[in-house]
BABA-957406 format. One record per residue (C-alpha): residue number from 1; x, y, z. Coordinates in pm, 1 decimal, always signed. Layout:
  kemi         X         Y         Z
   NUM         X         Y         Z
...
***
This chain:
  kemi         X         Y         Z
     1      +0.0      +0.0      +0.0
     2    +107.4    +341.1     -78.0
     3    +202.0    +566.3    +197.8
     4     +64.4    +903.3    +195.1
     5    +303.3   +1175.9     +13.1
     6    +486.5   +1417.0    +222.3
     7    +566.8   +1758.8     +30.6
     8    +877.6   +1954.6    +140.7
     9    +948.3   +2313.4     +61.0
    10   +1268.9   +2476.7     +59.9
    11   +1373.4   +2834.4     -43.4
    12   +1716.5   +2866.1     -51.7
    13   +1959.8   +3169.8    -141.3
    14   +2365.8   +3164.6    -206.9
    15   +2395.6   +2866.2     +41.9
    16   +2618.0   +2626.9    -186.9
    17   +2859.3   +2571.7    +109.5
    18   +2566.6   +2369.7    +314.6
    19   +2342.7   +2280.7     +32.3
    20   +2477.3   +1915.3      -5.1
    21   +2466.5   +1794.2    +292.0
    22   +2109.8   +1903.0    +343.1
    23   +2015.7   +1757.0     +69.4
    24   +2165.1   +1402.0    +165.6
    25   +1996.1   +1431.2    +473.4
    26   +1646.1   +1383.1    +275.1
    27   +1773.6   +1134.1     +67.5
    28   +1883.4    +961.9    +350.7
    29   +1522.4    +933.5    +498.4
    30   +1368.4    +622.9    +643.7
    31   +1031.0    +754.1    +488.6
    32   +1091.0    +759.8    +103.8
    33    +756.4    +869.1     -26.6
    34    +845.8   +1239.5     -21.9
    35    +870.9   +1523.2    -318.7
    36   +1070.1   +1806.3    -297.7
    37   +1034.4   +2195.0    -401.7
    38   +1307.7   +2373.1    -412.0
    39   +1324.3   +2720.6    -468.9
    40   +1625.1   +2931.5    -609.1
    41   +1582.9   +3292.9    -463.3
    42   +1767.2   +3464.1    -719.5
    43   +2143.2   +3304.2    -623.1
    44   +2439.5   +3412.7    -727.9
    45   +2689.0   +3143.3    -633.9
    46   +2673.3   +2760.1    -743.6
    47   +2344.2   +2668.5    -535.0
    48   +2137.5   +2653.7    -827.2
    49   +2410.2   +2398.7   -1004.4
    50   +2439.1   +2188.9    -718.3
    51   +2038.9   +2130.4    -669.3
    52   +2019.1   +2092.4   -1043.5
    53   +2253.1   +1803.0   -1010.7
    54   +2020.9   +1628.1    -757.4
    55   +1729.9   +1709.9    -965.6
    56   +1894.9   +1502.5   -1278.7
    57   +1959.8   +1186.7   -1014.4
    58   +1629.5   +1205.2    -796.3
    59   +1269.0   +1289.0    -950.5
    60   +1155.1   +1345.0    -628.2
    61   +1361.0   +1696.8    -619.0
    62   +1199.0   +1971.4    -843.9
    63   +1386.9   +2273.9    -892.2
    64   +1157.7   +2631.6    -965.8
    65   +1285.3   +2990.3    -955.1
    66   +1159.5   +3284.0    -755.2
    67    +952.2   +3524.5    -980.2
    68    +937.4   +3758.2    -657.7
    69   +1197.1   +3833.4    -445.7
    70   +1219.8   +3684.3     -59.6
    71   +1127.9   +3376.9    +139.2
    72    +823.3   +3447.3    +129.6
    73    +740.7   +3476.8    -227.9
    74    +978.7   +3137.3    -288.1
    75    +784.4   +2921.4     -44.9
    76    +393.5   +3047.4    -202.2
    77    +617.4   +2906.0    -564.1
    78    +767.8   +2595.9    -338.1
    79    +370.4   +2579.4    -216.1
    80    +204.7   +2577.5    -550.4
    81    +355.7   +2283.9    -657.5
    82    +261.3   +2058.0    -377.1
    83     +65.7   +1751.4    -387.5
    84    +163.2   +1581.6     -77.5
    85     -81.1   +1515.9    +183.3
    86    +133.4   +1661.6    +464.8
    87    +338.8   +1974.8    +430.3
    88    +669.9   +2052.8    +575.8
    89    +924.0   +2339.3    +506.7
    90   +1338.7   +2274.2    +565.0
    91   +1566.7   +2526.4    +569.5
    92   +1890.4   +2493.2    +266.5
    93   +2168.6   +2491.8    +552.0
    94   +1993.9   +2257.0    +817.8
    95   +2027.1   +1854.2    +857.2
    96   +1722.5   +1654.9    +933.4
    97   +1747.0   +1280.4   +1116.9
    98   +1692.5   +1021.2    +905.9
    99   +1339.1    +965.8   +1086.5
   100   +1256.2   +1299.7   +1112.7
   101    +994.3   +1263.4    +787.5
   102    +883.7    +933.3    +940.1
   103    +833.9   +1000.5   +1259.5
   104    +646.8   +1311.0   +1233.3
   105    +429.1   +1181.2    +973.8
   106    +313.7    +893.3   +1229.0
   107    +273.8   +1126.7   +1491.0
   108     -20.2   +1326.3   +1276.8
   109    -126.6    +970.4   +1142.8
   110    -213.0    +895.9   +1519.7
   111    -344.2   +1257.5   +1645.7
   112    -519.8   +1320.8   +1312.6
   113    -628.4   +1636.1   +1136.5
   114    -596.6   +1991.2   +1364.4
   115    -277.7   +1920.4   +1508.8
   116     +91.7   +2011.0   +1435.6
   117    +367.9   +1796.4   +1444.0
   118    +704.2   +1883.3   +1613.9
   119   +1014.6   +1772.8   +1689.4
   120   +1311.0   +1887.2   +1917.8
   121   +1612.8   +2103.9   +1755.5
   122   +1982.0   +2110.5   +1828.4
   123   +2188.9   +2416.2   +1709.0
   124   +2511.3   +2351.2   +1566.8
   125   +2808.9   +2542.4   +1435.0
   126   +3145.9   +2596.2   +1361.1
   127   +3235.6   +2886.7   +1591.0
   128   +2984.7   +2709.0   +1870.0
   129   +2673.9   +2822.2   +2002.8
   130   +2589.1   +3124.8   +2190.2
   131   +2450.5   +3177.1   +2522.4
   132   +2149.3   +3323.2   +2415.0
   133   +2067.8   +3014.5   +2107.9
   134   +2140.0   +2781.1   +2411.9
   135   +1884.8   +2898.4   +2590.8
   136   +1662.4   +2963.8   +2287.2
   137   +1684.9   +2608.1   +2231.4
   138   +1675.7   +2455.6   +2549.8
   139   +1344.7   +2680.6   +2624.8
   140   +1187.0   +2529.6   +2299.5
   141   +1234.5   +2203.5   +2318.1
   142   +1117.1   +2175.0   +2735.1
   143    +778.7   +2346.1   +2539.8
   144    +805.1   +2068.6   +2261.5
   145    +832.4   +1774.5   +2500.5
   146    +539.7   +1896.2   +2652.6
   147    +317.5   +2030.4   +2350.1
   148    +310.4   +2308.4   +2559.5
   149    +463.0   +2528.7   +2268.2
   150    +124.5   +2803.5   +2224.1
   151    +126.8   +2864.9   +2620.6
   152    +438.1   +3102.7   +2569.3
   153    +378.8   +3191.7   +2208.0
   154    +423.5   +3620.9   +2327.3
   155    +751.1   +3553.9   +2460.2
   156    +954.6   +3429.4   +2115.7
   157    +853.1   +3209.0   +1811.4
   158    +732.4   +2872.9   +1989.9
   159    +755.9   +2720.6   +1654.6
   160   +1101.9   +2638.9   +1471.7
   161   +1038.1   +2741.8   +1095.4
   162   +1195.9   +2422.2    +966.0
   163   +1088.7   +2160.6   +1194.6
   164    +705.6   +2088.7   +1147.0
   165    +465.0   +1936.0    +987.8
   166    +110.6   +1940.7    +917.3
   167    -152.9   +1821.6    +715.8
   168    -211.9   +2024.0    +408.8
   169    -601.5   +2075.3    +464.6
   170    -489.4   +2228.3    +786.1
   171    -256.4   +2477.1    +660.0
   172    -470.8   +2588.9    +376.7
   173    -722.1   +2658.0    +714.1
   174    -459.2   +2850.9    +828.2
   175    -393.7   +3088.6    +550.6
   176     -83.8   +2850.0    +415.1
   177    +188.4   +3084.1    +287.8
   178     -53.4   +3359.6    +153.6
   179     +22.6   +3601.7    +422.4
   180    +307.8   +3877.0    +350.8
   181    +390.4   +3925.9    +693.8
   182    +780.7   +3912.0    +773.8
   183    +875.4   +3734.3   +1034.9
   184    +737.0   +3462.4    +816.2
   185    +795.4   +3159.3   +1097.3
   186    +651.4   +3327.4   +1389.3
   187    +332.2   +3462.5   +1165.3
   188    +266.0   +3133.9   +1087.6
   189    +325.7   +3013.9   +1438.2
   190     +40.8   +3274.8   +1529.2
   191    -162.0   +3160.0   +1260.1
   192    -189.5   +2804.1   +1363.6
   193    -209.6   +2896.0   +1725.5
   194    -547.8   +3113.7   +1635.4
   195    -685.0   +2844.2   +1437.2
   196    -654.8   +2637.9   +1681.8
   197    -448.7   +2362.0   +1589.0
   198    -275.9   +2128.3   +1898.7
   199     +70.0   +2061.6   +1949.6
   200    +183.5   +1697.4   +1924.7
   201    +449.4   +1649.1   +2228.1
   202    +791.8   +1517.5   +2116.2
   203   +1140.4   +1455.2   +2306.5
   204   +1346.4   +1366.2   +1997.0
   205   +1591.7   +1568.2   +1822.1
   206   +1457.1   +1579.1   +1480.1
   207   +1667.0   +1866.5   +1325.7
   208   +2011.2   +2022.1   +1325.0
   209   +1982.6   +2363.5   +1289.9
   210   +2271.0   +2512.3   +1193.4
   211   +2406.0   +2901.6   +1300.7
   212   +2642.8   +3106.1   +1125.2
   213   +2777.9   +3488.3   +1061.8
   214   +2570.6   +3559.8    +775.1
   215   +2243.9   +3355.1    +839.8
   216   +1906.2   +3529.5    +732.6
   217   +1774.5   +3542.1   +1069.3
   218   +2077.1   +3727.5   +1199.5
   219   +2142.0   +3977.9    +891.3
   220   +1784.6   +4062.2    +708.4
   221   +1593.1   +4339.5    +887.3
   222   +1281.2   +4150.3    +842.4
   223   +1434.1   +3920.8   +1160.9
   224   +1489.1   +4247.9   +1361.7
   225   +1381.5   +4264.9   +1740.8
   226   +1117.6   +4553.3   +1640.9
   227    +994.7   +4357.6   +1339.7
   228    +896.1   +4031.2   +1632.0
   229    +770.0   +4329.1   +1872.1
   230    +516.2   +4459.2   +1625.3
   231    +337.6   +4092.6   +1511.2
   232    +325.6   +4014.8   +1950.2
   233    +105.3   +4332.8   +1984.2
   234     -77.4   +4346.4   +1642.5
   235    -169.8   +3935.0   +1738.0
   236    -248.3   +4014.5   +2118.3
   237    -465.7   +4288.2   +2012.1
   238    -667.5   +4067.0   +1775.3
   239    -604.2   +3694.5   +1955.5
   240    -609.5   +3803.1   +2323.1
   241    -729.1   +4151.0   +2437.6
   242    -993.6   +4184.4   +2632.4
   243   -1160.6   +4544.1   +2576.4
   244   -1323.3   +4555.9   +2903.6
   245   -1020.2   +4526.5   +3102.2
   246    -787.9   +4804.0   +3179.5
   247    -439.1   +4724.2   +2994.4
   248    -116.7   +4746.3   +3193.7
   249    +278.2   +4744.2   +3023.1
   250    +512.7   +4616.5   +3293.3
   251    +867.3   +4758.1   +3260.2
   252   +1019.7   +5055.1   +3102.4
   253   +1344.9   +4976.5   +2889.6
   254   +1429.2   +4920.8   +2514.7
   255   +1132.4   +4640.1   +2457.5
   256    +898.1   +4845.0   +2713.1
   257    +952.2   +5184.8   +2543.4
   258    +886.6   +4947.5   +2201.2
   259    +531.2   +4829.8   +2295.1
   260    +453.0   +5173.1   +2436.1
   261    +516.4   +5345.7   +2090.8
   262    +296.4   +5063.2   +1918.1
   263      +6.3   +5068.3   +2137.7
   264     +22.9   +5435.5   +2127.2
   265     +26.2   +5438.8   +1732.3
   266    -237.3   +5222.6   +1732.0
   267    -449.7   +5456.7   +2036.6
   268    -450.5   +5160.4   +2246.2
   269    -504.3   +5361.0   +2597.1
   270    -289.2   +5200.8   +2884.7
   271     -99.8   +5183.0   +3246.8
   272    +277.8   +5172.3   +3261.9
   273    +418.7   +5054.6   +3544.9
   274    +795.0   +5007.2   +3655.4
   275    +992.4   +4948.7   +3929.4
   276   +1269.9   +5200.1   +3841.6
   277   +1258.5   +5533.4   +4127.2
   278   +1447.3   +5677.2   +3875.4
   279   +1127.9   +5666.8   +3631.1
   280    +799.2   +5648.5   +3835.5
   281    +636.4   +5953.0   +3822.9
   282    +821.2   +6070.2   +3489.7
   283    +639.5   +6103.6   +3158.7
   284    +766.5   +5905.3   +2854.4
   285    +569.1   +5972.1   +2544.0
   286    +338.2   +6103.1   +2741.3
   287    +250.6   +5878.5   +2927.9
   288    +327.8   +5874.1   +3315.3
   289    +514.2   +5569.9   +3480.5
   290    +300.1   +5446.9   +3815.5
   291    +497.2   +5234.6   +4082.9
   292    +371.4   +4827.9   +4106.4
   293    +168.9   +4974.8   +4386.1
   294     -69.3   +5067.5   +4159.2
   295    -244.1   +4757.7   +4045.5
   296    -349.6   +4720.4   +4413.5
   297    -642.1   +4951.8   +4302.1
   298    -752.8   +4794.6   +4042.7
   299    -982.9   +4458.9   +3974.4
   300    -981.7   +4341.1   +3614.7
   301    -673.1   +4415.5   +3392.8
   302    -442.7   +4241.0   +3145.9
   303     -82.0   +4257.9   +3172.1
   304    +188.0   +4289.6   +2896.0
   305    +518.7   +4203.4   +3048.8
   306    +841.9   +4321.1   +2871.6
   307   +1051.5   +4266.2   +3159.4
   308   +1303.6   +4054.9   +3038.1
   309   +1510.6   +3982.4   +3386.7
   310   +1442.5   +3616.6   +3416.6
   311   +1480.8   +3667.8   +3839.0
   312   +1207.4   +3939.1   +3823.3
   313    +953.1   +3726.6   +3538.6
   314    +965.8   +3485.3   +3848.8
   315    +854.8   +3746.0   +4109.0
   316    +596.0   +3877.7   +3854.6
   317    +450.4   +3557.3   +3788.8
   318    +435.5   +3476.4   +4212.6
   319    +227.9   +3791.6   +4205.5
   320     -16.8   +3708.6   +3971.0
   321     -59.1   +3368.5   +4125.6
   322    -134.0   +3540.5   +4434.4
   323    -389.0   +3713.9   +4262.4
   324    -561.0   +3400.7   +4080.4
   325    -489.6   +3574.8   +3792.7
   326    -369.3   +3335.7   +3461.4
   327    -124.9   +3362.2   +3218.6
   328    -255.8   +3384.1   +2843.3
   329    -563.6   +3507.5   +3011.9
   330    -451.0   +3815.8   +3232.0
   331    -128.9   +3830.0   +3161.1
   332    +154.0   +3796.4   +2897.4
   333    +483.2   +3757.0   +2893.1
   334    +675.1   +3948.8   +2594.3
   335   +1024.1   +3852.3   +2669.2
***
């Protein structure tokens, strides 16, 4: 019996150094039945020779050009091409397991339609890994192991962009790749968190993701820190505020003074609160800074946090557990 076709899509732009060996990784896959699109985003090195090389040897590779310009525009090309009952994306310079494809495709085979498959990442590189990807990954795969992954989804992209997979009548529910709104992975992310679809638990490394000087997530401005600040708010303002309640924005640095400009752009009307001296009782766009003390008076408000302090999120948390008050509900961590 024929198993059910997986489609993978891949854009991919000037990465001929890594291209290889991510392509032997899906070769090398315990589940054959797959087809890949592969999409050239205008490259000016050898990537385009290499994958055409594969494509002669392997008619499960397919090779199409960007007529746009981006990731996005090259995965809606990768997307229009896909005939696979489940849909996954890979990035050029990553390494899957050789049961990655299988094992995520049993996972949905089990759960069924509305859920999203996952599996744990591992960073690798050259150079070695950062503090802060460390902790990036260890925070996403404790969420992963769980299926936890949407309880957290304000803080940073609870989704890794090349390590899922769903079925494709669930991401054409979710809007597939038809959105234009940069960053791509964690729109996405938001998009199958509002339509609802469940996280699968997994506590296998499924992907290598690999990090490097000139990766797109570290140089294109699309990946910028104000770029993720301005989906969180734009989402919470559609997905998770409550009108009724009062709106409070906990802290006042860089990522606090962010959220404040947004909300004020968009006339949201809201609290700020700090626990700086320096700053409580000062005006910053207008807007004056009120000690902690402050949400003693009130009775029904949502909370934005954008302290980032990791001793002080604990603190903030033991405070709103004091006050029955529950996170994704009343209050929401942005950092």
């Amino acid at each position: 019996m024929q198993r059910a076709l997986i489609s993978i899509l891949i854009p991919f732009k000037n990465t001929e150094r890594f291209l290889e060996e991510c392509l032997r990784s899906i070769q090398k896959q315990s589940y054959t039945n797959w087809e890949l699109h592969i999409v050239d985003d205008h490259s000016s090195d050898r990537s385009t020779e290499i994958v055409e090389s594969y494509a002669n040897n392997d008619a499960r590779i397919h090779l199409h050009f960007n007529s746009g310009n981006g990731i996005i525009e090259a995965l809606k090309t990768a997307y229009k091409h896909a005939q696979g009952t489940f849909i996954t994306r890979m990035d050029s310079d990553d390494i899957m397991t050789t049961n990655k494809l299988e094992q995520m495709q049993q996972n949905l085979q089990i759960y069924g339609v509305g859920h999203l498959a996952l599996g744990q990442v591992k960073y690798f590189s050259k150079t070695g890994i950062g503090a802060g990807y460390k902790r990036y990954e260890t925070w996403l795969n404790t969420l992963t192991a769980n299926g936890s992954n949407f309880e957290e989804i304000y803080k940073e992209c609870v989704i890794p962009s090349p390590c899922w997979m769903v079925y494709k009548t669930d991401f054409e529910s979710c809007g597939g790749f038809n959105s234009d709104i940069y960053p791509e992975d964690y729109d996405l992310a938001f998009r199958f968190y509002k339509h609802g679809l469940k996280c699968i638990p997994s506590n296998d490394v499924l992907h290598y993701w690999r990090d490097y000087a000139v990766r797109t997530s570290r140089v294109d401005a699309h990946y910028a820190e104000n770029s993720f600040l301005d989906l969180k708010v734009n989402y919470f303002l559609e997905l998770s505020r409550v009108n009724a309640h009062q709106l409070i924005l906990w802290g006042a640095g860089a990522k606090g003074k962010k959220v404040a400009q947004l909300l004020l752009e968009r006339k949201i009307a809201f609290e700020w609160v700090c626990d700086n001296p320096k700053k409580i009782g000062k005006a910053i766009y207008g807007q004056v800074l009120k000690s902690f003390n402050y949400l003693d008076t009130l009775h029904n408000f949502q909370s934005i946090i954008s302290v980032a302090n990791p001793e002080a999120q604990v603190e903030i948390e033991a405070y709103f557990k004091s006050r029955e008050m529950a996170a994704m509900h009343d209050y929401f961590f942005f950092c």
